[in-house]
KOLZAZA-797901 format. One record per residue: x, z, y of N, C-alpha, C in turn; residue in three letters. Coordinates in steps of 0.05 Angstrom, whole numbers, plus 32768, in hexadecimal, padded with zeros to 4 digits. Atoms other than C-alpha are relative to their C-alpha. Example, Ala and Ser with C-alpha at 12.3 -4.5 7.8 and 13.67 -1.06 7.14 Angstrom:
KOLZAZA-797901
<atom n_c1="8012" n_c3="8000" n_c2="7FE8" ca_c1="80F6" ca_c3="809C" ca_c2="7FA6" c_c1="8012" c_c3="8000" c_c2="8018" dopa="ALA"/>
<atom n_c1="7FF0" n_c3="7FFF" n_c2="7FE8" ca_c1="8111" ca_c3="808F" ca_c2="7FEB" c_c1="7FF1" c_c3="800E" c_c2="8016" dopa="SER"/>
//
This chain:
KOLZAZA-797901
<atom n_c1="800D" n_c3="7FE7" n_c2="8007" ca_c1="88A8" ca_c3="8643" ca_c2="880E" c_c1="7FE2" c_c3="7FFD" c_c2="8004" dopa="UNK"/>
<atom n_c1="8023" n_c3="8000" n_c2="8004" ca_c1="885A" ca_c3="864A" ca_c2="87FC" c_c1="7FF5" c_c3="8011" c_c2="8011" dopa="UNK"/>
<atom n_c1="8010" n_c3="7FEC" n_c2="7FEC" ca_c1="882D" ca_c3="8675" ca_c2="881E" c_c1="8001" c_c3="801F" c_c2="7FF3" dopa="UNK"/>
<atom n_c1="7FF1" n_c3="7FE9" n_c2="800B" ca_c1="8831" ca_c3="86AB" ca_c2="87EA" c_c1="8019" c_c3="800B" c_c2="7FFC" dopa="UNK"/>
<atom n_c1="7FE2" n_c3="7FF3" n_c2="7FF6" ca_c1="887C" ca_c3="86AE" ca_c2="87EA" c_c1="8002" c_c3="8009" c_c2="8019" dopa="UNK"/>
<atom n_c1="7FFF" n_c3="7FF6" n_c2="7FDD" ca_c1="8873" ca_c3="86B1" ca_c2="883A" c_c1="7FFB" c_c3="801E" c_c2="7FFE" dopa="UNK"/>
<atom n_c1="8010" n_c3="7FE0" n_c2="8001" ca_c1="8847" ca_c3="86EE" ca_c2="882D" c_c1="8008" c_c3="8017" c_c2="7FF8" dopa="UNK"/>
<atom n_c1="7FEE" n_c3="7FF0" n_c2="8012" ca_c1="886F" ca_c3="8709" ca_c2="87F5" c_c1="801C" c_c3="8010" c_c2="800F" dopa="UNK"/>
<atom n_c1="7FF1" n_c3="7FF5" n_c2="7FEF" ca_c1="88A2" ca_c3="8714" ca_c2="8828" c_c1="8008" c_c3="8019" c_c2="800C" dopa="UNK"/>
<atom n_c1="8002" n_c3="7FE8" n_c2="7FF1" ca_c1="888C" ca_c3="8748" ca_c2="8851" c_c1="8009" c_c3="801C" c_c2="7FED" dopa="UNK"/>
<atom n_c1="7FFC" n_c3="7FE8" n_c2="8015" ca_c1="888F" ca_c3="877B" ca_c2="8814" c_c1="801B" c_c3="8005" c_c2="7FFC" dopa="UNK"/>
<atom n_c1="7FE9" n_c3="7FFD" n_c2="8008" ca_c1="88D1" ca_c3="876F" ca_c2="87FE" c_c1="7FFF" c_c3="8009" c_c2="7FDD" dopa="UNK"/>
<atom n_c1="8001" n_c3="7FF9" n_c2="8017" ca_c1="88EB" ca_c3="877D" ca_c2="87B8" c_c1="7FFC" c_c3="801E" c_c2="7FF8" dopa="UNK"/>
<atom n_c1="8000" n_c3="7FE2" n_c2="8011" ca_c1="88D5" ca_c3="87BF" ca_c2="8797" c_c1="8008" c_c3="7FFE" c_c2="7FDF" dopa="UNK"/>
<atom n_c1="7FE6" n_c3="7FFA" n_c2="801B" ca_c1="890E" ca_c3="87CE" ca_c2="875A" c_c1="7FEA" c_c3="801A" c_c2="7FEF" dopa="UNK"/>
<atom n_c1="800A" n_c3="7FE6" n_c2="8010" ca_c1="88E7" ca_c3="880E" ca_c2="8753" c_c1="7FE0" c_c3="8003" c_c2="7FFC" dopa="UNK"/>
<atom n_c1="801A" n_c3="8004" n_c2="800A" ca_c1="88A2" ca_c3="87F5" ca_c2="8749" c_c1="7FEE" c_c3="8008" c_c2="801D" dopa="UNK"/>
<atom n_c1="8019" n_c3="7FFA" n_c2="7FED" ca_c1="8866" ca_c3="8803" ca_c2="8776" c_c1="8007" c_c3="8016" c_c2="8016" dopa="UNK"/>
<atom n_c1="7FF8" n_c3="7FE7" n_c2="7FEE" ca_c1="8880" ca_c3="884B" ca_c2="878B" c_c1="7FDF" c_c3="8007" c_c2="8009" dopa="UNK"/>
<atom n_c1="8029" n_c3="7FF5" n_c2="7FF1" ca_c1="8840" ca_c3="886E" ca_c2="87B9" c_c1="7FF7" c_c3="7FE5" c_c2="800D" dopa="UNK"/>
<atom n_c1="8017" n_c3="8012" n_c2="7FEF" ca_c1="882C" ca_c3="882B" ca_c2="87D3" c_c1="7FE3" c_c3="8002" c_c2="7FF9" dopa="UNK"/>
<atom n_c1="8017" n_c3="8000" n_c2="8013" ca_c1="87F0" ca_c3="8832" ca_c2="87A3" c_c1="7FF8" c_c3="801A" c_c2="7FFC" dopa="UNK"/>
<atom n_c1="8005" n_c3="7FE9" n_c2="8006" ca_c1="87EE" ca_c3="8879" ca_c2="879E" c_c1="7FE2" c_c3="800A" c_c2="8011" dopa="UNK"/>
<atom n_c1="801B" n_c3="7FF9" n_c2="7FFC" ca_c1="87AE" ca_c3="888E" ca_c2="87C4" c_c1="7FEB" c_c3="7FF2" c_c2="7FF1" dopa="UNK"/>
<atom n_c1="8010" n_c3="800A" n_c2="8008" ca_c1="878A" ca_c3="885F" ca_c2="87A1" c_c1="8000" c_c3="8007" c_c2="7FDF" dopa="UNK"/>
<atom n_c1="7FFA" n_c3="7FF6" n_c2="8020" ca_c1="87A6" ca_c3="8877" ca_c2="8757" c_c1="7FF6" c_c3="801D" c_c2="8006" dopa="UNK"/>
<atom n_c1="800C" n_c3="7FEC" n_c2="8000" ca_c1="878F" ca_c3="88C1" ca_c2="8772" c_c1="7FE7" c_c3="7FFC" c_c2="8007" dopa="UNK"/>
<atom n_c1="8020" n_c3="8006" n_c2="8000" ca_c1="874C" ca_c3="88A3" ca_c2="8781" c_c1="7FF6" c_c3="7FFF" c_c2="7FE8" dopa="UNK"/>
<atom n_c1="8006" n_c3="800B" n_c2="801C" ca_c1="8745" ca_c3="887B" ca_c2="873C" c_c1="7FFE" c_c3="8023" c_c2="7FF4" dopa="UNK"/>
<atom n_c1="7FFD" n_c3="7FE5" n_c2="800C" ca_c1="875E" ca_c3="88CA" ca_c2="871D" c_c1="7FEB" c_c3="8010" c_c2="8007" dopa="UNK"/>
<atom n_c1="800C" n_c3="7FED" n_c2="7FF6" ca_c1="872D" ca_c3="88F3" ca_c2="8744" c_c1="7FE3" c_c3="7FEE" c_c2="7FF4" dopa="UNK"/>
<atom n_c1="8016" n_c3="8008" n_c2="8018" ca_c1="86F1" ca_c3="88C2" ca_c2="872D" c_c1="8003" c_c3="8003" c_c2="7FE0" dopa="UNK"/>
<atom n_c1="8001" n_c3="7FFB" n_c2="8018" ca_c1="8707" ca_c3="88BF" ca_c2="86EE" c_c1="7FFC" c_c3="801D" c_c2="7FEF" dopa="UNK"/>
<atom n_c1="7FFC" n_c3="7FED" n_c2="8006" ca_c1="8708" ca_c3="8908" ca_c2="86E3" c_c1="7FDB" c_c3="800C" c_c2="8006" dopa="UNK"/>
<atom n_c1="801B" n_c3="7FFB" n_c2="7FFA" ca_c1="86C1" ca_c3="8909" ca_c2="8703" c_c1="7FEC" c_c3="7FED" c_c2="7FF1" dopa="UNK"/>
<atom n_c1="8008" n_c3="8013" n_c2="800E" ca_c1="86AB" ca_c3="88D7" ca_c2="86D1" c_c1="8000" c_c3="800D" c_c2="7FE5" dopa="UNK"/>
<atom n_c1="7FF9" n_c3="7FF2" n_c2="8021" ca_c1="86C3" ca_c3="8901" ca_c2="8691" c_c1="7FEC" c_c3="8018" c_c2="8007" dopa="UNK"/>
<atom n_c1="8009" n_c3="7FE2" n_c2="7FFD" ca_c1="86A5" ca_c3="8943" ca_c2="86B7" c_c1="7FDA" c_c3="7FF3" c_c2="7FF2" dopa="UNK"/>
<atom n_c1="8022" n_c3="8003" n_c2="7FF6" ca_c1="865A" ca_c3="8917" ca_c2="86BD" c_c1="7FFD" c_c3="7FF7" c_c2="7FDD" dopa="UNK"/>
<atom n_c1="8004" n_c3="8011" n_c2="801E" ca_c1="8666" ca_c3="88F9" ca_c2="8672" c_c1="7FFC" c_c3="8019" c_c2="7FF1" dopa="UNK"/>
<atom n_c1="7FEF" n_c3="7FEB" n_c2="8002" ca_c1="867D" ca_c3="8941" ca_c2="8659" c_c1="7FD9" c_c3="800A" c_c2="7FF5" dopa="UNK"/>
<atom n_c1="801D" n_c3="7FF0" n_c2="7FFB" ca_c1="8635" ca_c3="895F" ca_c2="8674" c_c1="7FE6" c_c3="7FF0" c_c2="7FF7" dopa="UNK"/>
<atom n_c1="8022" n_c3="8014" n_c2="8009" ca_c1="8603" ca_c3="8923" ca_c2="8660" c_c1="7FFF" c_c3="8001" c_c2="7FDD" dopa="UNK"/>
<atom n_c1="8000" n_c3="7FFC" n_c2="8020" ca_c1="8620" ca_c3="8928" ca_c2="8618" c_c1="7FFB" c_c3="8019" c_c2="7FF6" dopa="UNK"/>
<atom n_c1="8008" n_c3="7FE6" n_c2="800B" ca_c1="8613" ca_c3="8971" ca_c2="8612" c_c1="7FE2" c_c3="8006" c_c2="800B" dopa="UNK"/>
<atom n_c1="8025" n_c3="7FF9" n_c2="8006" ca_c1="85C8" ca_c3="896C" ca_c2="862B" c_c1="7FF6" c_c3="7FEC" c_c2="7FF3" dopa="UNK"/>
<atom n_c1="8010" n_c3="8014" n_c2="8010" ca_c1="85BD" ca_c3="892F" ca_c2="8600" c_c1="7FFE" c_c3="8016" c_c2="7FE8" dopa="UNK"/>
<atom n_c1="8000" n_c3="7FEF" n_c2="801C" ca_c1="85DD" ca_c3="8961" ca_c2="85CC" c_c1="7FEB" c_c3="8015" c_c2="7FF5" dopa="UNK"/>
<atom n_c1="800C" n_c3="7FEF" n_c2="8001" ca_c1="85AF" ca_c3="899A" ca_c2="85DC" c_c1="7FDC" c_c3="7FF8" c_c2="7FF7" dopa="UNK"/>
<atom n_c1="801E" n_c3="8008" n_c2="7FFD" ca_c1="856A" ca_c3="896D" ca_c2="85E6" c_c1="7FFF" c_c3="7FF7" c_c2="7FDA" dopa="UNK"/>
<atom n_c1="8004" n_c3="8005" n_c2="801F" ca_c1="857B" ca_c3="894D" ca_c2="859E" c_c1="7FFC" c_c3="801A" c_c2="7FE8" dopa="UNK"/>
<atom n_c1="7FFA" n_c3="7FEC" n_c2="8015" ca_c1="8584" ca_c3="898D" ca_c2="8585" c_c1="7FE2" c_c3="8011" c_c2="7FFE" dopa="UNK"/>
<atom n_c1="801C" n_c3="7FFE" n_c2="7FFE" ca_c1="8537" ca_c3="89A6" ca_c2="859D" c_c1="7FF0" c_c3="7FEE" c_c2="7FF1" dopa="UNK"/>
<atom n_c1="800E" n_c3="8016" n_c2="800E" ca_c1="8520" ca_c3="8962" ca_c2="857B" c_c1="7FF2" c_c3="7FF4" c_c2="8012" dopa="UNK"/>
<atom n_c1="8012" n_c3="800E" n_c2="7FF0" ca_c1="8507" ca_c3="8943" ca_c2="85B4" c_c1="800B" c_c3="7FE0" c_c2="7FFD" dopa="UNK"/>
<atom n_c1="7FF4" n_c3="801F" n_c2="7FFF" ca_c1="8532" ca_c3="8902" ca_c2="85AD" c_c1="8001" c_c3="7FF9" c_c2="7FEC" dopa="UNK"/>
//
């Protein structure tokens, strides 16, 4: 047995995939991402507005 099988051990088999082992970190990823669309959202509607004065 290798060192990664050694390691692999401890976990055991998951049948049903990941389950919440990962879950705080997939509600992290979600909560940026959502704050990433909000900041994209707002920079595209004052690019929209400044183009629309003719300044750009």
């Amino acid at each position: 047995m290798n060192d990664e099988q050694r390691r692999m051990t401890h976990f055991g088999a998951q049948p049903e995939g990941t389950g919440p082992f990962f879950r705080p970190t997939l509600l992290l990823l979600a909560y940026v991402r959502q704050v990433h669309r909000a900041h994209s959202a707002l920079l595209a509607k004052k690019t929209a507005a400044v183009a629309a004065i003719g300044v750009v």
